[in-house]
C-alpha positions in Angstrom: -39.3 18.6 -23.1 -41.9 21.3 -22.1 -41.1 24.8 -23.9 -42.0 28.5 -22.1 -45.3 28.4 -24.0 -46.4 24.6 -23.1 -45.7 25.9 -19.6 -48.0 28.7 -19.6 -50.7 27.1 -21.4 -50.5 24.1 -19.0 -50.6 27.0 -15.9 -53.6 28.6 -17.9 -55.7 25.0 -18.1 -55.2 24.2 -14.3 -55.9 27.8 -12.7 -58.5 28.8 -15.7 -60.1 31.5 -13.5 -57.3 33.2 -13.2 -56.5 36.5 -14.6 -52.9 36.9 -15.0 -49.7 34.8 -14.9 -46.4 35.8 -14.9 -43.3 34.1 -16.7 -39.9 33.8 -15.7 -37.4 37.3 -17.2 -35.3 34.5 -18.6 -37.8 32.9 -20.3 -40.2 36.3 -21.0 -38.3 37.0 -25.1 -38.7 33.1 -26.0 -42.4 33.5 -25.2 -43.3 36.7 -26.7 -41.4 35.6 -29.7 -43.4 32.2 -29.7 -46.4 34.3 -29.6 -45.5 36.4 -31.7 -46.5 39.2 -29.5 -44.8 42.2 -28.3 -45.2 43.6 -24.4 -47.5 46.7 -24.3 -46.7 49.8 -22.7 -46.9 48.7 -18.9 -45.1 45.5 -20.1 -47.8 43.1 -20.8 -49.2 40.8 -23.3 -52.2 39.1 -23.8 -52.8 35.5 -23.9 -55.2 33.5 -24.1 -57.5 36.1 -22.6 -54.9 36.1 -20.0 -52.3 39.1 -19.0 -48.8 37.7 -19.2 -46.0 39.8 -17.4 -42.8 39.8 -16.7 -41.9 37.8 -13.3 -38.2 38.7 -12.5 -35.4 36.4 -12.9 -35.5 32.9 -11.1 -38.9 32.7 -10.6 -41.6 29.8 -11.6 -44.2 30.2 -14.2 -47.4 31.2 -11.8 -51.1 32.2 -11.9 -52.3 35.2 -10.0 -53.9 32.5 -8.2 -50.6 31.6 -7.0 -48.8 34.6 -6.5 -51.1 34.6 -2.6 -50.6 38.2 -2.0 -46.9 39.2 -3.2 -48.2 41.5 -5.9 
């Protein structure tokens, strides 16, 4: 079974031009922690030369690539 991070890293590897990604709220704590990164001030973290944010509760684990527009 695929954890938070596996997830991001496999979004990162198939959308590698991408600038950003967003995780899931109820999944956001068990990634930072597996980081071992806390958010900045406008709620953000770097990854993988990546910004990881917060994407609200019930959502998937997307690229900017992906998010066509609703940001």
């Amino acid at each position: 079974m695929m954890d938070v991070r596996d997830l991001v890293d496999l979004a990162i590897d198939e959308d590698p031009r991408s600038p950003c990604l967003w995780v899931p709220s109820e999944h956001w704590d068990d990634f930072c922690a597996a980081i071992r990164r806390t958010p900045n001030l406008i709620g953000a973290v770097i990854y993988r030369d990546k910004t990881i944010r917060d994407g609200g509760p019930g959502t998937d684990v997307v690229t900017g690539s992906d998010m066509s527009g609703r940001r």
